[in-house]
C-alpha positions in Angstrom: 80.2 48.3 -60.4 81.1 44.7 -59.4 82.2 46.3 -55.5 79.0 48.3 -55.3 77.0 45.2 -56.1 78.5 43.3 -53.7 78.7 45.6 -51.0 75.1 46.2 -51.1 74.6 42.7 -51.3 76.8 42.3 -48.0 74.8 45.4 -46.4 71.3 43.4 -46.6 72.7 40.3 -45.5 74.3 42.1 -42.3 71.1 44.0 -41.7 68.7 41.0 -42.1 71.3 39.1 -39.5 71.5 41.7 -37.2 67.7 42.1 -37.1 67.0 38.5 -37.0 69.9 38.2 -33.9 68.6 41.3 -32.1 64.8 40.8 -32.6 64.1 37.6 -33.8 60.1 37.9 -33.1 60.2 40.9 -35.4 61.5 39.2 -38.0 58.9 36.4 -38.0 56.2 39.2 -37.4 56.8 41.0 -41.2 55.4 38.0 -41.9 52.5 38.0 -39.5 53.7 34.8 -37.6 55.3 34.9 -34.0 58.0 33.2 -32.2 56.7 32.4 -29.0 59.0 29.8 -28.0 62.9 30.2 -27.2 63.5 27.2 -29.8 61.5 29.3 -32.3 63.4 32.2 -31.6 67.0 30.2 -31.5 66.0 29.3 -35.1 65.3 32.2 -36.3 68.7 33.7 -35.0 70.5 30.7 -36.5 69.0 30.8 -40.1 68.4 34.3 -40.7 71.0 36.1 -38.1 74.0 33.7 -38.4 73.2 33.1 -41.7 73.0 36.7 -43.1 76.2 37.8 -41.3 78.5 34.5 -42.3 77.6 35.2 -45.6 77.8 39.3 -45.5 81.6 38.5 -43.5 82.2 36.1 -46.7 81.2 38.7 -49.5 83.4 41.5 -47.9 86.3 39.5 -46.8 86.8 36.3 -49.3 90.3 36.1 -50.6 90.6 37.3 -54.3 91.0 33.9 -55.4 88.2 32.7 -54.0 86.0 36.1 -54.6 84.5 34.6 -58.3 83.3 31.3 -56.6 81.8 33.2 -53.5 79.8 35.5 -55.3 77.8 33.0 -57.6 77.4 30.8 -55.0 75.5 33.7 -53.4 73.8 34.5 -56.3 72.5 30.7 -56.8 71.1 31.0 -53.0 69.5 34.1 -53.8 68.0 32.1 -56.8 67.2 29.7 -54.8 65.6 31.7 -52.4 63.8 33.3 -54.8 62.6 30.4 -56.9 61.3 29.0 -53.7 59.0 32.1 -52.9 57.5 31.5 -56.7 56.9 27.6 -55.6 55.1 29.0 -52.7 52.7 32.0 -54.7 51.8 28.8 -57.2 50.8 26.9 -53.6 49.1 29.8 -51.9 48.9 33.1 -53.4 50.0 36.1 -51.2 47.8 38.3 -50.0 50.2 41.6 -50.1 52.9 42.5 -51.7 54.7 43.1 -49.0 56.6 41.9 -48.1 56.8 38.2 -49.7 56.5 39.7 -53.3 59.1 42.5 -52.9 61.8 40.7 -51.4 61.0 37.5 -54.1 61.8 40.6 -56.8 65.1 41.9 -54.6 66.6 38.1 -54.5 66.3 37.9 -58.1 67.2 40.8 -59.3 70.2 41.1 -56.9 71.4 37.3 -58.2 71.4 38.6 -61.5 73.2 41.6 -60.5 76.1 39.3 -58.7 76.1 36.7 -61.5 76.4 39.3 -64.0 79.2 41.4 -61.9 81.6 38.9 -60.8 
């Protein structure tokens, strides 16, 4: 269960960082913002596209005795990412679901999941 976990946690960071490297205006868009400017753009490939697949390479390729220690740190930036989205409903509430509140849901429930499985 612990692979499969991981794995799939690995799979969304690679697809969010190959999304955000390919099409970084997309990315912004979900959100209904733009990224008009190149710097806008470069930042978006650095945080979410270099970011998703260092930590997707690091999940699927840590050395075993390093593995434990990879995995909660994921999970406590998941956490993290997650308990900043709920900062952010208490400041200004969302107006949909998606896709703030679904992916505040995913990140938690997917630390848990590591934290649980490593």
């Amino acid at each position: 269960m612990g692979t499969v976990v991981t794995v799939g946690a690995a799979v969304l960071f690679a697809a969010m960082g190959l999304v955000a490297l390919v099409r970084p205006a997309y990315v912004v868009g979900v959100f209904g913002g733009t990224a008009a400017t190149v710097d806008a753009r470069n930042e978006v490939r650095a945080v979410y596209g270099g970011f998703g697949i260092a930590i997707a390479m690091l999940l699927l390729g840590a050395p075993p005795e390093m593995r434990e220690g990879v995995v909660v740190a994921v999970a406590i930036a998941l956490a993290g990412m997650a308990g900043g989205r709920v900062v952010a409903f208490v400041v200004e509430r969302p107006r949909h679901l998606y896709p703030t509140v679904l992916l505040c849901v995913v990140e938690a429930v997917l630390a848990v999941a590591l934290l649980l499985v490593r």
